[in-house]
Residue, then its C-alpha position, 0 to 999 in steps of 0.5 A: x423828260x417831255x412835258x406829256x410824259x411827265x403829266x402822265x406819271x402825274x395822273x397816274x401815280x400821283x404819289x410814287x411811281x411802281x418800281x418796274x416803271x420807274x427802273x425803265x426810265x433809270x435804266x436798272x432792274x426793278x429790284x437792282x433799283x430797289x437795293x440802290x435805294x435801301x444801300x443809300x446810293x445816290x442819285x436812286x436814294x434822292x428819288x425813292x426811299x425805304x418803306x416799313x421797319x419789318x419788311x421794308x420796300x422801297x418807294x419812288x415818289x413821283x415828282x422827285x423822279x420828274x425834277x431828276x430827269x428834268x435835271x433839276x437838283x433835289x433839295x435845293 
């Protein structure tokens, strides 16, 4: 991911990126990208999690998407 591209999530989800913009840049569906994220599987479980105990919704932060396409390792 370029440097601009990256500032622009930044300023405009600073905290988590919508799930239609997100599966763009993983190359999924917005709701394929959300049952990866609810069923653990890795990398989409690193970059998103579970939001809610009723009705849960899946959420991917912003920075953890930027460090995984600039192929930095999560948690490390």
């Amino acid at each position: 991911m370029n440097q601009k591209t990256a500032e622009l999530l930044r300023q405009k989800y600073p905290n988590h990126v919508p799930l239609p913009v997100a599966s763009k840049f993983l190359g999924v569906s917005p709701r394929q990208l959300s049952k990866l994220i609810a069923d653990g599987r890795e990398p989409f479980a690193s970059i998103g999690a579970n939001i809610g105990t009723r009705q849960k919704y899946a959420r991917v932060y912003t920075e953890r998407l930027i460090a995984y396409l600039d192929g930095r390792l999560l948690g490390v």
